[in-house]
VEXDREN-2710 file (C-alpha; in Angstrom, 1 decimal):
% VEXDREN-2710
k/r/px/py/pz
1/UNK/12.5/5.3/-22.8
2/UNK/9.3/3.5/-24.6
3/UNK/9.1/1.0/-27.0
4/UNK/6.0/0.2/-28.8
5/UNK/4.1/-3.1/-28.0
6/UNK/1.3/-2.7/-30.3
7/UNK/-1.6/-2.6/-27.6
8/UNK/0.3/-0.2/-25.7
9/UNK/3.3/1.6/-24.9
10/UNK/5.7/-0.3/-23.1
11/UNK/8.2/1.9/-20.5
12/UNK/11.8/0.3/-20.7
13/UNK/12.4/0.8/-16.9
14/UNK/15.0/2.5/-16.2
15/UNK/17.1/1.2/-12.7
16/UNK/16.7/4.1/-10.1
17/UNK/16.8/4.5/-6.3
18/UNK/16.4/7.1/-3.4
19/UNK/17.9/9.8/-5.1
20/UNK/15.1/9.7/-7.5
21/UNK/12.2/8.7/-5.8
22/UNK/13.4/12.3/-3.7
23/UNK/13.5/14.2/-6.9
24/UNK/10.4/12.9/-9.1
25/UNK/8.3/12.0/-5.6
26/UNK/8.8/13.5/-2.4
27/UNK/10.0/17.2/-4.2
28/UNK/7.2/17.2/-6.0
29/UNK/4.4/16.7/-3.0
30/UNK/3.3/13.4/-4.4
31/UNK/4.6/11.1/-1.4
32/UNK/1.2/9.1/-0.2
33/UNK/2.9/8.2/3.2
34/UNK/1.7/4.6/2.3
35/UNK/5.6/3.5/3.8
36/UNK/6.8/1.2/0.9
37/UNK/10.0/2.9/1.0
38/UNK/10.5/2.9/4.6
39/UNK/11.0/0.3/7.6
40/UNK/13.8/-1.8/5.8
41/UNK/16.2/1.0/5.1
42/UNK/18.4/3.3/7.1
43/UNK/17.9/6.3/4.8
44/UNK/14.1/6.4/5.0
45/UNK/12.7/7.0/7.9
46/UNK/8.8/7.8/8.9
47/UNK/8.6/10.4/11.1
48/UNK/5.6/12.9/12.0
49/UNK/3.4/12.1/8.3
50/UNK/6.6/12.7/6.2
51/UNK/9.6/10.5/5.3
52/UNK/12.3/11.4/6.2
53/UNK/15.9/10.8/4.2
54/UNK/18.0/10.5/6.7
55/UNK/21.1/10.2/4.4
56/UNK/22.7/10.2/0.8
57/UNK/22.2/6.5/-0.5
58/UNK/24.1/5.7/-3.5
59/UNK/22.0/3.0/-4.8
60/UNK/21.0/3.1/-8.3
61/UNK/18.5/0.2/-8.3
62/UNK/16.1/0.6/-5.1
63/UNK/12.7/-1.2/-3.9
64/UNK/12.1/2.3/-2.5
65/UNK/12.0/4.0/-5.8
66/UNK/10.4/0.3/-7.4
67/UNK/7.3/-0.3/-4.7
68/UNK/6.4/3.3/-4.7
69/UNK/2.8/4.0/-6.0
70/UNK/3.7/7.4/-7.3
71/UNK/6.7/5.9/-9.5
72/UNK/5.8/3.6/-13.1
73/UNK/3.5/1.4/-12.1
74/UNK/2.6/-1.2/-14.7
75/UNK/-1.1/-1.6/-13.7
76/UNK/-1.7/-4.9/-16.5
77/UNK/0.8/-6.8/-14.9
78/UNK/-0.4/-5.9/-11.2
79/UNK/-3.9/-7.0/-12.0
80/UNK/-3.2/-9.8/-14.0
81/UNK/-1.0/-10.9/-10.3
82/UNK/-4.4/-10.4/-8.0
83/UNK/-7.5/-11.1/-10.9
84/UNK/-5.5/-13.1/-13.6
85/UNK/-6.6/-10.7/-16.6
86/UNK/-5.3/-7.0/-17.5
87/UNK/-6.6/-3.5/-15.9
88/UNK/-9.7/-2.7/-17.2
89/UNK/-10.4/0.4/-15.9
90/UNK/-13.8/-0.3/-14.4
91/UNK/-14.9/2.2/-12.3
92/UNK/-15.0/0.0/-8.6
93/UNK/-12.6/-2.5/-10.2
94/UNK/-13.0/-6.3/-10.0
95/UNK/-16.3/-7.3/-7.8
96/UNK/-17.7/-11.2/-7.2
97/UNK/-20.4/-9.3/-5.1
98/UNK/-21.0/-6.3/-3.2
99/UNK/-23.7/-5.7/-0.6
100/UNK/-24.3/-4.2/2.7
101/UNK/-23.2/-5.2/6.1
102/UNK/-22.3/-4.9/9.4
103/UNK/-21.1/-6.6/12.6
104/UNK/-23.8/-9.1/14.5
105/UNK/-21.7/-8.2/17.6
106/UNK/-22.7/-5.1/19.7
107/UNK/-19.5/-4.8/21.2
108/UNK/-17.4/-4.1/17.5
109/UNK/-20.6/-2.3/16.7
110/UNK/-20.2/0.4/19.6
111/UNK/-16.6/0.6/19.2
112/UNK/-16.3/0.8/15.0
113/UNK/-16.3/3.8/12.6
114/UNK/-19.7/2.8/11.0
115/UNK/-21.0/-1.3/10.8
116/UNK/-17.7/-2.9/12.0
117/UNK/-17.4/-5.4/9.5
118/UNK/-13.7/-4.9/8.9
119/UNK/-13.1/-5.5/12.7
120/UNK/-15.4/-8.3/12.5
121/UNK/-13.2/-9.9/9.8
122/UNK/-9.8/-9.3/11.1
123/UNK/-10.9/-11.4/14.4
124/UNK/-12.6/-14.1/12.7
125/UNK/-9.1/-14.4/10.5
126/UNK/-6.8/-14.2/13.7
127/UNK/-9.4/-16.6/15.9
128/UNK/-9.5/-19.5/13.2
129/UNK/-5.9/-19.7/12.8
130/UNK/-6.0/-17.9/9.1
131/UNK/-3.5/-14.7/10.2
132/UNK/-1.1/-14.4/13.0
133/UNK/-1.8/-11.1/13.2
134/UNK/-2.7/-7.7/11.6
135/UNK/-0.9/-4.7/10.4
136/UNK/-3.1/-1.6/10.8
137/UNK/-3.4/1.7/12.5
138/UNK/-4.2/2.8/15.5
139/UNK/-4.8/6.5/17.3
140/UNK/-2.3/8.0/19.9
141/UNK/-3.9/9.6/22.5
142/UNK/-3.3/13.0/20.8
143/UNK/-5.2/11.3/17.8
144/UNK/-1.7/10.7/15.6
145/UNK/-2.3/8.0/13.3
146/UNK/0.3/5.1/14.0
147/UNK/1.0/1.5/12.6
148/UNK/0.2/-1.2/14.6
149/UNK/0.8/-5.1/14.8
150/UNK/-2.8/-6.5/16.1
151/UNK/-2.7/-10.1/17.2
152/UNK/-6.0/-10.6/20.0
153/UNK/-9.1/-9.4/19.1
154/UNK/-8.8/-6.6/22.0
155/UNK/-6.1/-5.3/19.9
156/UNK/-8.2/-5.3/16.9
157/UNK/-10.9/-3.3/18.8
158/UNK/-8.3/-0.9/19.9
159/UNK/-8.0/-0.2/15.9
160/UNK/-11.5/0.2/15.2
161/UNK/-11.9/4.2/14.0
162/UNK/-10.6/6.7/11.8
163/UNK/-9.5/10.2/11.9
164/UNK/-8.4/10.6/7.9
165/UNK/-5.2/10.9/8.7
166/UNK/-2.2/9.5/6.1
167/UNK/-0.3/6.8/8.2
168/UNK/2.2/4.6/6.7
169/UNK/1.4/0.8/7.5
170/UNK/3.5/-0.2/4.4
171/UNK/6.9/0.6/7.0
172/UNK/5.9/-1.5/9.2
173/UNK/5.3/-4.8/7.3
174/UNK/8.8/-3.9/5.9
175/UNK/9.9/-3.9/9.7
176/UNK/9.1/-7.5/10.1
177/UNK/12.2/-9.4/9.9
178/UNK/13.2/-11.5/6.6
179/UNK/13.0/-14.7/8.5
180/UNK/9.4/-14.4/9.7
181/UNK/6.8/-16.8/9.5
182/UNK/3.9/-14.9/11.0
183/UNK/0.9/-14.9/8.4
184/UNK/-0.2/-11.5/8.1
185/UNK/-3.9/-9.3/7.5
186/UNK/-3.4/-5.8/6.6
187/UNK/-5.6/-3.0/6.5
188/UNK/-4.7/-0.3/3.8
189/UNK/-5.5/2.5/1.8
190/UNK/-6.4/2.6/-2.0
191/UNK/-2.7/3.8/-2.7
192/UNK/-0.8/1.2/0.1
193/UNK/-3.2/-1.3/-2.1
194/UNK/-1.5/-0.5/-5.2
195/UNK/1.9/-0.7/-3.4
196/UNK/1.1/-3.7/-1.9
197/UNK/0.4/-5.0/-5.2
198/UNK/3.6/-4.0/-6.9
199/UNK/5.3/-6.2/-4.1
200/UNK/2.8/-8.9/-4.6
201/UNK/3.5/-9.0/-8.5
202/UNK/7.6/-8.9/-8.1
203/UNK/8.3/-9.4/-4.2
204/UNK/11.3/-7.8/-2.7
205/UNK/14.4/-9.4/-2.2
206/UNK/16.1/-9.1/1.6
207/UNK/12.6/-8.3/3.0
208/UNK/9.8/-10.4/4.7
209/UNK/8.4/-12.9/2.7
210/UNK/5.3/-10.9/0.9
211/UNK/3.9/-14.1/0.4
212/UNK/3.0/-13.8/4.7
213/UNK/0.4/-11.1/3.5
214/UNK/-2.1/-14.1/3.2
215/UNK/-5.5/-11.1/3.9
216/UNK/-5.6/-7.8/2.5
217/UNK/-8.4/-5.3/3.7
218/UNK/-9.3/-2.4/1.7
219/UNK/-10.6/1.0/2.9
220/UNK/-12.3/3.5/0.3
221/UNK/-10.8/6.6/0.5
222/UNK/-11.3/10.1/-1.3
223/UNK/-8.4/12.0/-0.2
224/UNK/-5.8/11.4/3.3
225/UNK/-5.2/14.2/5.4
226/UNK/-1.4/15.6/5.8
227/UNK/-0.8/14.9/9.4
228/UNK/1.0/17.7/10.7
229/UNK/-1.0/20.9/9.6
230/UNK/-4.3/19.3/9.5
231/UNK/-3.6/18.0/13.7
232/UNK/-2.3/21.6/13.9
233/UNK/-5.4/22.9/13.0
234/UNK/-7.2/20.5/15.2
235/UNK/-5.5/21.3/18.2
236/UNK/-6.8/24.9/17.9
237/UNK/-10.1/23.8/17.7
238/UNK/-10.7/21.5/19.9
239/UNK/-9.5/19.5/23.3
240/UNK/-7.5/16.4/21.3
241/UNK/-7.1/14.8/24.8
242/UNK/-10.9/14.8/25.1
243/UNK/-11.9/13.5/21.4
244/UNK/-12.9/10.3/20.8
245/UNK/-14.1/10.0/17.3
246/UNK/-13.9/11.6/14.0
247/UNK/-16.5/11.3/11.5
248/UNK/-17.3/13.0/7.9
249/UNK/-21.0/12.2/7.1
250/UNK/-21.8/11.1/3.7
251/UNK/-23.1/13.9/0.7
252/UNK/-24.5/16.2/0.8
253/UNK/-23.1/16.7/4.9
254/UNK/-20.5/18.8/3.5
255/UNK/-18.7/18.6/7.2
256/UNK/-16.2/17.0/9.3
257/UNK/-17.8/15.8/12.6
258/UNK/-15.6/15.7/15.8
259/UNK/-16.6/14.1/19.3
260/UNK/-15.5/15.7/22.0
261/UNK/-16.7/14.4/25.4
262/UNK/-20.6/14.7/25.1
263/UNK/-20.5/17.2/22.7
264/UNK/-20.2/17.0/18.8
265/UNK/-18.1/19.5/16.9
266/UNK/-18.9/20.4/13.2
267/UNK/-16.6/21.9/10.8
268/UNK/-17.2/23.0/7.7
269/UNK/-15.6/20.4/5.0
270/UNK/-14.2/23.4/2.9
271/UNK/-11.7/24.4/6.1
272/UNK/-11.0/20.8/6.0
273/UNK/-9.9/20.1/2.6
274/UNK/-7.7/22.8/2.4
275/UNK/-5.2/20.0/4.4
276/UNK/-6.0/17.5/1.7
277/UNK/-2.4/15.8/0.3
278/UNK/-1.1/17.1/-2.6
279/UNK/-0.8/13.3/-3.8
280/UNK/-4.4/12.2/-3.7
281/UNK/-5.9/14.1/-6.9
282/UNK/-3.7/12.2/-9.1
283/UNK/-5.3/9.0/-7.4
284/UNK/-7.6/6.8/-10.0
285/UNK/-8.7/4.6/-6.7
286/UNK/-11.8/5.4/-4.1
287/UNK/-12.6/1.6/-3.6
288/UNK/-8.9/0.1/-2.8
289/UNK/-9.4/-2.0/-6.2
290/UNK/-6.2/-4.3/-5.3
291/UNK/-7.6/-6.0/-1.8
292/UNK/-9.2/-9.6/-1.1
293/UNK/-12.7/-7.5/0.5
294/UNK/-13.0/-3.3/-0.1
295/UNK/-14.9/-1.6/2.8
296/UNK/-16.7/1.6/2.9
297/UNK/-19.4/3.3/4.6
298/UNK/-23.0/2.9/3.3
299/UNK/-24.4/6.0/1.9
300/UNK/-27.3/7.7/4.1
301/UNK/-27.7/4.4/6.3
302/UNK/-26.3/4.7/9.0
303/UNK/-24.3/2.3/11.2
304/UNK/-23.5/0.2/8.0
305/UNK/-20.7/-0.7/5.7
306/UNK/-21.1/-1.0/1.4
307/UNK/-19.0/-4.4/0.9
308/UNK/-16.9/-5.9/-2.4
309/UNK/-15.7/-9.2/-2.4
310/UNK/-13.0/-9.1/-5.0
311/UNK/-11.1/-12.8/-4.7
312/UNK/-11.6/-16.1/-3.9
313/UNK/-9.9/-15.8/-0.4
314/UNK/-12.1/-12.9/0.5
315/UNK/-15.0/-14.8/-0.6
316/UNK/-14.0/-17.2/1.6
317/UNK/-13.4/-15.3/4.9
318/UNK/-16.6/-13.9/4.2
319/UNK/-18.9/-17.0/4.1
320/UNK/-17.0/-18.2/7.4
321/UNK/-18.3/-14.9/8.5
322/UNK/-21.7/-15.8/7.7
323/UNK/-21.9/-19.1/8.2
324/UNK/-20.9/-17.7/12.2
325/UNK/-23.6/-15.4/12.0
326/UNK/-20.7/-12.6/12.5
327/UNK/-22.2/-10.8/9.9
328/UNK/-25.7/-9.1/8.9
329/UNK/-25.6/-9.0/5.1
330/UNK/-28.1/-7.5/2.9
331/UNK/-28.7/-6.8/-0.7
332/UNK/-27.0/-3.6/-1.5
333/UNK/-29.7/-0.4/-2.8
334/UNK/-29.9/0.0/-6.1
335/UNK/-29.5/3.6/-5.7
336/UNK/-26.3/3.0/-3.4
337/UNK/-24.7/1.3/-5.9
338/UNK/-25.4/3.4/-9.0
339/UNK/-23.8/6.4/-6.8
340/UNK/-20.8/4.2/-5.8
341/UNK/-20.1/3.7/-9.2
342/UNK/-20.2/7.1/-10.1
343/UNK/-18.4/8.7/-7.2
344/UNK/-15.6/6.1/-8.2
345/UNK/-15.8/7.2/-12.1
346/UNK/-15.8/10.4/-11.5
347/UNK/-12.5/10.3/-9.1
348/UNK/-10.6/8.5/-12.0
349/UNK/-11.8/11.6/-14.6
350/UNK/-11.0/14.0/-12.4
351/UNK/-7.2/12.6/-11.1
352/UNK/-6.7/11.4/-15.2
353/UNK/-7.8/15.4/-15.9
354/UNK/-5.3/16.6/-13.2
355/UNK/-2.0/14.2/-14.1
356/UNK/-2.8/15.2/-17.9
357/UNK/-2.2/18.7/-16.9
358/UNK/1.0/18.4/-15.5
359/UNK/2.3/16.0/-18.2
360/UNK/0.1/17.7/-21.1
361/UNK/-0.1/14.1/-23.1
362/UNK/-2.5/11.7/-22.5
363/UNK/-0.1/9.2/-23.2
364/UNK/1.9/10.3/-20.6
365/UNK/0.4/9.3/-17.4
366/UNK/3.3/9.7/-14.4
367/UNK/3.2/6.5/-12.4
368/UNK/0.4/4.8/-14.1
369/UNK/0.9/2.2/-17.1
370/UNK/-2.5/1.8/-18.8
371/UNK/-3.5/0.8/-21.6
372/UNK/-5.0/3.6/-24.4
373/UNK/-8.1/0.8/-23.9
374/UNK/-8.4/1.6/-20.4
375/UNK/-7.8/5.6/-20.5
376/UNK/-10.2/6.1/-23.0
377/UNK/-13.0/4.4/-20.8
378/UNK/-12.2/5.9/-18.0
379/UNK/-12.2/9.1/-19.2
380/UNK/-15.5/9.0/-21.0
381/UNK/-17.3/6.7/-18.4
382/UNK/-20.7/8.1/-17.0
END
């Protein structure tokens, strides 16, 4: 139901729980495994790179179905929460500044994906007292993505890569029990950053405090792996036992890299893809729009990361950084950020393109409430 609110169309929410969100989300192949639903509930459960429902729940009115980022969300209301001022559809989202970086200690630097400047961060925030710990993920020794509660900065370290496999952190802040007092980093996704900001704008009731959540850290992401047939896949390549780092060089690569012992192991990016989620071409966000910093590699130099300082308390985490010296910070390329910008454009075209096509209306846009303002730009932005 819709009722017109002159600027745009307003959705009348309707109340719904688990039985939806299995029908409209997890039916349809548009689960993100970002874990909102899960960790708090007996029904949901995370198991393997699905949830799973382990029960009939008779709730009408859930958090699951509201903290979803595939269900309505109401993007004006979620921005005005983090920036104070509606969704505007710019195509890396709200910036103070962006530049180039990367950790001043060797030690993160041997250990981190590219520059290290997340890891940096999240043990500058737990060593001055400013989190308690972190909620981010960590690789089994079969390399499947878990969640993880980091509080010492060996922990953190022990967090420090990627494989580009979906893991959902969201289930286990939700595990943290309602009477907790420990202040909380995360590290998420684009699509757990939108989640996380649906809580943010109308927190949960008989949950941990979301207030706790005092740093958020976002990773850019193109697309998330679906764990089981993409490690399926791996484990008929290659020794998992024996890898020890995953890497998918920047265009035009066009391949997945895999370390395994002293050798490297290329695949083609197209055999890769094909174990893409379902989910993440009807995603607007490459640059995790709704975090305090957004962290990315930096295109064709290597052993950096491209930086955007979004709010004031990831401003400030950052000049703490630098007034340490933790961080090497440099003017961001032109170039470099004239592609990011259109590498982040064109990802909102192309998933706006793909949710038209299953709705056919362009005022119909599945979970996302936008304003016709904000479509229109981001559809003819170049």
């Amino acid at each position: 139901m819709e009722r017109s609110m002159g600027r745009k169309k307003e959705r009348v929410m309707e109340n719904k729980g688990c039985k939806e969100l299995v029908s409209e989300v997890f039916e349809k192949g548009l689960c993100t495994l970002c874990g909102a639903c899960a960790g708090g509930c007996p029904y949901l459960v995370a198991y393997r790179g699905r949830i799973t429902v382990m029960d009939n729940c008779t709730l009408d009115d859930g958090q699951c179905y509201q903290y979803c980022p595939r269900t309505y969300t109401d993007m004006d209301a979620v921005s005005c929460n983090y920036f104070n001022a509606p969704y505007a559809g710019d195509a890396i989202g709200e910036v103070q500044e962006i530049f180039i970086a990367r950790s001043a200690d060797l030690e993160i630097r041997g250990k981190a994906q590219y520059g290290g400047t997340v890891t940096t961060l999240l043990c500058l925030a737990l060593e001055e007292g400013f989190i308690d710990a972190a909620v981010t993920v960590r690789n089994t020794g079969s390399w499947r993505p878990e969640s993880y509660v980091a509080s010492s900065r060996e922990e953190v370290l022990a967090t420090a890569s990627s494989n580009y496999i979906a893991c959902p952190v969201l289930e286990r802040l939700n595990r943290f029990p309602k009477e907790s007092a420990m202040q909380l980093g995360i590290v998420v996704l684009p699509c757990q950053a939108l989640a996380l900001g649906a809580m943010k704008q109308n927190p949960p009731a008989n949950r941990v405090d979301i207030c706790n959540v005092r740093l958020t850290l976002g990773l850019f992401c193109t697309w998330g792996l679906a764990q089981e047939p993409f490690h399926k896949f791996l484990s008929e390549k290659v020794d998992l036992l024996e890898v020890w780092k995953f890497d998918i060089p920047p265009p035009p690569a066009e391949r997945m890299d895999i370390y395994q012992g002293s050798d490297i192991i290329s695949l083609p990016l197209d055999e890769v893809r094909q174990f893409r989620m379902i989910t993440c071409a009807y995603c607007l966000d490459m640059t995790a729009e709704f975090a305090d910093i957004s962290v990315g590699s930096a295109e064709g130099i290597e052993g950096w990361n491209t930086v955007i300082v979004r709010t004031d308390t990831g401003k400030a985490l950052l000049e703490l950084a630098r007034s340490k010296n933790l961080l090497e910070t440099v003017k961001i390329p032109e170039g470099n950020r004239l592609h990011l910008i259109e590498a982040a454009a064109n990802k909102k075209r192309r998933a706006l393109h793909e949710i038209i096509k299953v709705t056919g209306n362009k005022g119909e846009l599945m979970y996302l409430g936008l304003s016709p303002k904000a479509v229109e730009k981001m559809m003819d932005n170049r």
